[in-house]
C-alpha positions as CSV (number, residue, x, y, z in Angstrom):
1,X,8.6,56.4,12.5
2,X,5.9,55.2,10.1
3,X,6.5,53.6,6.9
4,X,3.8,53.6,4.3
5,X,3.6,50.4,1.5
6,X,1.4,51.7,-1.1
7,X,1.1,49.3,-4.2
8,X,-1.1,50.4,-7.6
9,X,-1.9,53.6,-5.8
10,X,-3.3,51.8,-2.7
11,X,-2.4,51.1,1.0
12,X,-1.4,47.8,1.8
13,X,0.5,47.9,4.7
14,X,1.5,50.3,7.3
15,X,4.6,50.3,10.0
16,X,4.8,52.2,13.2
17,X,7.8,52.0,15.5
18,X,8.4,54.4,18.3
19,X,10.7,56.5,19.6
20,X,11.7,53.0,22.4
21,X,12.3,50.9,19.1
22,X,15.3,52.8,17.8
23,X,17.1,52.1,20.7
24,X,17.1,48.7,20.9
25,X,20.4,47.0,20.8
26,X,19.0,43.6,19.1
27,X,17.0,45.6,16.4
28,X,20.7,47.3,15.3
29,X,22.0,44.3,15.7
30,X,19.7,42.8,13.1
31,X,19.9,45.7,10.8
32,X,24.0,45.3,11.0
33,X,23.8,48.5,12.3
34,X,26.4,50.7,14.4
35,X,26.0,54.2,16.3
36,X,27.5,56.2,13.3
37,X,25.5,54.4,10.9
38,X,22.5,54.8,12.6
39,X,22.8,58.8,13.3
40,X,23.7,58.5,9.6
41,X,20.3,57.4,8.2
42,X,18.1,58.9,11.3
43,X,17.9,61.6,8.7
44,X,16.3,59.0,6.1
45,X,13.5,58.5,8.9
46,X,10.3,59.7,9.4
């Protein structure tokens, strides 16, 4: 997934997480997220 931060038509930041990253247990866990919700907004994801 990469996530692009673009302010005044400009880059300023850019996120990459792999495919190893959406499985972790503590990053759901942070994100108060559950199996549902997350198969919910893998849609959202790029």
């Amino acid at each position: 997934m990469r996530q692009f931060v673009e302010r005044d038509g400009t880059w300023v930041g850019l996120l990459f997480r792999g495919p190893a990253a959406l499985k972790l247990k503590d990053r759901k866990k942070w994100l108060g997220s559950n199996s549902a919700m997350a198969a919910e907004r893998l849609k959202l994801e790029v």
